[in-house]
C-alpha positions in Angstrom: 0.0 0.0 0.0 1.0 3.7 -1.1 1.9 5.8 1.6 -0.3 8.8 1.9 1.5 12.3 0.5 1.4 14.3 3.4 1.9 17.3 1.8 -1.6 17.4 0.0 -3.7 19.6 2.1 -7.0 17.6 2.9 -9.9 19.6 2.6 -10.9 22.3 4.7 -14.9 23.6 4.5 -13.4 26.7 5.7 -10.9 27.5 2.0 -7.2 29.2 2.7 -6.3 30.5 5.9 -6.3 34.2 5.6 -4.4 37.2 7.7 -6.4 40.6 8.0 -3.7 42.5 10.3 -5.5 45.6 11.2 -3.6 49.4 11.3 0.0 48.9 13.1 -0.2 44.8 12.8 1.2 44.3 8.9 4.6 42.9 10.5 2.7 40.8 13.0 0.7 39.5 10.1 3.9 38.9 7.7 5.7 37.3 11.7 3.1 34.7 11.7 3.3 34.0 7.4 6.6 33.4 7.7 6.2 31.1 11.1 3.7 29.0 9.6 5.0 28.5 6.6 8.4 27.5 7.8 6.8 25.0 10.3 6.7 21.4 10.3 2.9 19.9 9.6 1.0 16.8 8.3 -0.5 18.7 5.5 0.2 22.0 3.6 -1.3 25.1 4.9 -1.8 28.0 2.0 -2.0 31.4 4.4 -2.2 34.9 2.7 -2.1 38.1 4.0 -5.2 40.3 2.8 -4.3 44.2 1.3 -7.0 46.6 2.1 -7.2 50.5 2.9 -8.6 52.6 5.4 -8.5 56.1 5.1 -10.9 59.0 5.4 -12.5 61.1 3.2 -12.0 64.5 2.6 -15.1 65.4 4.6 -13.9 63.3 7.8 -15.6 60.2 6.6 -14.1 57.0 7.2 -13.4 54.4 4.2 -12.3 50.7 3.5 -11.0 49.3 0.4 -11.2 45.6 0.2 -12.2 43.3 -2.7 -13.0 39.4 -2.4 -9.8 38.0 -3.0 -8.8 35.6 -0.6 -11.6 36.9 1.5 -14.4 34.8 -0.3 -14.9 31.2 1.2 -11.9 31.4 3.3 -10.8 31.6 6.9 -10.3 35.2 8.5 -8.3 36.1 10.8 -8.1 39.5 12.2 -5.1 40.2 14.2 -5.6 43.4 16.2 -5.7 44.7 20.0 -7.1 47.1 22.3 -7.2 49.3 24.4 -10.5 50.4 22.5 -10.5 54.1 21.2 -13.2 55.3 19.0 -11.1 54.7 15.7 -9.9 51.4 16.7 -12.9 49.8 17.6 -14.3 51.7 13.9 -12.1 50.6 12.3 -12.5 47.2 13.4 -16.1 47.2 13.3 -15.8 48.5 9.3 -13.3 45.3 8.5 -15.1 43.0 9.6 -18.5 44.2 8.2 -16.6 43.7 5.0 -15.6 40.5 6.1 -19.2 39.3 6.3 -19.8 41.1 3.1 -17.3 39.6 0.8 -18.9 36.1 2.1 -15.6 34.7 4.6 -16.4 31.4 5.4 -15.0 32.0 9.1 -14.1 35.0 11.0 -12.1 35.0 14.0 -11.0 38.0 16.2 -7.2 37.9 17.6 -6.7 40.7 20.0 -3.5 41.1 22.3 -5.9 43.2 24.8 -9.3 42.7 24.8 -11.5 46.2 24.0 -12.6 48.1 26.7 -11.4 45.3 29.1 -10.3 47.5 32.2 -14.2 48.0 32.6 -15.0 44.6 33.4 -17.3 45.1 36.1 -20.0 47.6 36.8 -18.6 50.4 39.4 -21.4 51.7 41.5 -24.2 53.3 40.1 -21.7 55.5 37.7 -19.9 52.5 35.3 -21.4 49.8 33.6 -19.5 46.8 32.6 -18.5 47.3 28.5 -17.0 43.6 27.3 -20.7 42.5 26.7 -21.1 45.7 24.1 -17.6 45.1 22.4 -19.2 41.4 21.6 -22.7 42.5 20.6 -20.8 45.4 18.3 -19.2 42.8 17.0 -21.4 40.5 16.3 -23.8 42.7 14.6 -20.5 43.9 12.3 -20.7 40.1 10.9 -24.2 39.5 10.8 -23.9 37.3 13.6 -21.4 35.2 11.8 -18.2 35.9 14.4 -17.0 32.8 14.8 -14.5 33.0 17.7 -12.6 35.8 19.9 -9.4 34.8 21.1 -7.7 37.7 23.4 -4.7 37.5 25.6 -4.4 37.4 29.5 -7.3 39.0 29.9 -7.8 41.7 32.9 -10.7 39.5 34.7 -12.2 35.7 33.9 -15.6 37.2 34.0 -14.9 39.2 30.2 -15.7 35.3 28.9 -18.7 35.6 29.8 -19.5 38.5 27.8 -20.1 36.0 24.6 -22.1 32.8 24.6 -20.2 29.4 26.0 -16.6 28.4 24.4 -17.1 32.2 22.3 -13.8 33.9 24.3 -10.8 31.9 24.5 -8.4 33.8 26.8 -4.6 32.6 25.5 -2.0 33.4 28.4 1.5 34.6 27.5 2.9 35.2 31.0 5.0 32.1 31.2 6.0 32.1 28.1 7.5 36.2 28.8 8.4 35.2 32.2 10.8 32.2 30.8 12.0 34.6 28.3 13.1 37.4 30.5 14.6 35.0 33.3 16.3 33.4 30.6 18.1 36.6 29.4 17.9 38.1 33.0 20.6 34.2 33.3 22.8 35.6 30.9 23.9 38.5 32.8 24.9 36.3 35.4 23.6 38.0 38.4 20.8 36.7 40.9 17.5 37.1 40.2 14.7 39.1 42.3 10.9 39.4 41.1 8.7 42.3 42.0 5.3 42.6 42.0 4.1 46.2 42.3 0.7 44.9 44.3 -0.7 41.8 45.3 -3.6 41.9 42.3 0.2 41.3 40.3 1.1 38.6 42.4 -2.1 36.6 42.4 -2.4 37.1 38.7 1.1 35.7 37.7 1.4 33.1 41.0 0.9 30.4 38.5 3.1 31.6 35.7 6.0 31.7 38.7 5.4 28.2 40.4 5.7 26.7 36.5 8.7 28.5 36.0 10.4 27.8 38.9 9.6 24.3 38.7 10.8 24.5 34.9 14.4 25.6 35.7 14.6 24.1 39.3 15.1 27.7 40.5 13.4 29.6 43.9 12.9 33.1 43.0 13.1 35.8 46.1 10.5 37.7 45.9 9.6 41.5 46.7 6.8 43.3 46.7 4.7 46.9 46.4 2.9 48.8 48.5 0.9 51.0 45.9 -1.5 53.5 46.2 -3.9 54.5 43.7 -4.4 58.5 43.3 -7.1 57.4 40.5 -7.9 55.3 37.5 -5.0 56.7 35.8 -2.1 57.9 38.2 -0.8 55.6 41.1 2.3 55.8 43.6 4.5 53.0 45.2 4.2 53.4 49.0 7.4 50.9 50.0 8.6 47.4 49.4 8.4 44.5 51.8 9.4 40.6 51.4 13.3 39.4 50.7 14.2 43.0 50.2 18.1 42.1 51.0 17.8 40.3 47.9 17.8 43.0 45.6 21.1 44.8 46.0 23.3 43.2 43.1 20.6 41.7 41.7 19.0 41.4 38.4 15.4 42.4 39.4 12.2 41.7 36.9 9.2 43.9 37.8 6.3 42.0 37.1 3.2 44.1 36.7 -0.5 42.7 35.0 -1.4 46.3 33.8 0.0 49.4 33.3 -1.6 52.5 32.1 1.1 55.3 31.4 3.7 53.2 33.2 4.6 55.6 36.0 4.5 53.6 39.0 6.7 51.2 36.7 9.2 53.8 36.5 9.4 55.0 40.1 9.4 51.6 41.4 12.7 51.0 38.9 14.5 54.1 40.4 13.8 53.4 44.2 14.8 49.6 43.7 18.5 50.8 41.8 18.8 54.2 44.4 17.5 52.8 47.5 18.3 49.2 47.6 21.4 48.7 44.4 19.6 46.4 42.0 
């Protein structure tokens, strides 16, 4: 008996796998081309990279150019991220319209922050909770015929259930930056101290730490922040506490879940080099 030619693609109901990367994502899109194609797999995959414009007219109004070509009875895949400003969220809304419109036979969202995600929860009587609008905007963009959103680390569980069950997938990079940066953090050949700027940090990444740990055989000292929050947008490190006579001479990674304009970042780099000689 003949053995089968893995490199004949078997078919897929859902055509040629295509790459819609939206405004600041084109080298993303060409990252992952080039990744795919030079992987190892049990069948062919064909993967373009669709060419469309946005622009605006000369009255303020906003445009997309994008024919059917390798839109039409293939799978879509729009790589974008948040944090959600007005003319990221048109402009995403506009593509995939289009999307539905040029007849793709699968859509799929791939955000690296999920819209609007900091207002998870409602806040008082003042702040609703806006992942459950990103989906339904969404969904009527397509028609209903979104077929998946996959977002990364996303800042609370609950923004899954803004879509029906299975509709989020929430993809976590922590370990995977974590192994990265204590890898290089290696080279330098000094000791290693993390720091968390809060304990919402530590809880979040807990997991990502005991994997790593156990990865490399290594027990990390750990530090972390007192911080106070002025408001939604500025904060302040009060002090440190933990194994802070493990910093001096140390090669210290601040692990942080969020940051806004990265100030408390900052001030928490200065006061671990001035104060304690990391």
């Amino acid at each position: 008996m003949n053995e089968p030619d893995t490199t004949t693609r078997p078919f897929n109901q859902h055509g040629g796998l295509t790459l819609i990367p939206m405004p600041g994502f084109e080298s993303l899109a060409l990252d992952v081309t080039s990744r795919v194609e030079a992987g190892s797999y049990e069948f062919d995959t064909s993967i373009d990279v669709a060419d469309f414009e946005f622009g605006y007219r000369v009255n303020g109004e906003p445009y997309v150019r994008l024919g059917k070509e390798h839109i039409a009875g293939h799978d879509c895949v729009v790589l974008t991220s948040g944090p959600g400003t007005p003319g990221m969220l048109l402009q995403l809304m506009l593509i995939l319209r289009y999307l539905s419109g040029r007849r793709a036979s699968r859509i799929t969202v791939v955000t690296g922050y999920f819209p609007l995600g900091r207002s998870d929860k409602d806040e008082g009587n003042l702040e609703f909770a806006l992942p459950p609008l990103i989906i339904d905007l969404m969904m009527m963009a397509t028609y209903s015929r979104l077929d998946r959103v996959i977002a990364v680390d996303l800042h609370a569980p609950q923004v899954v259930m803004s879509g029906r069950t299975g509709f989020i997938t929430e993809v976590s990079m922590v370990r995977r930056m974590l192994k990265r940066a204590v890898d290089e953090a290696m080279a330098l050949g000094h000791p290693i101290c993390l720091c968390f700027p809060d304990d919402t940090a530590a809880k979040r990444m807990e997991s990502a730490v005991a994997q790593t740990s156990e990865q490399l055989g290594i027990t990390f000292p750990v530090v972390y922040g007192a911080k106070r929050r002025k408001s939604s947008r500025e904060s302040t490190l009060a002090g440190l506490f933990g194994q802070v006579d493990a910093i001096e001479g140390a090669t210290v990674l601040n692990l942080d879940d969020e940051i806004a304009t990265g100030g408390t970042n900052i001030d928490s780099a200065a006061d671990l080099k001035g104060r304690f000689g990391a």
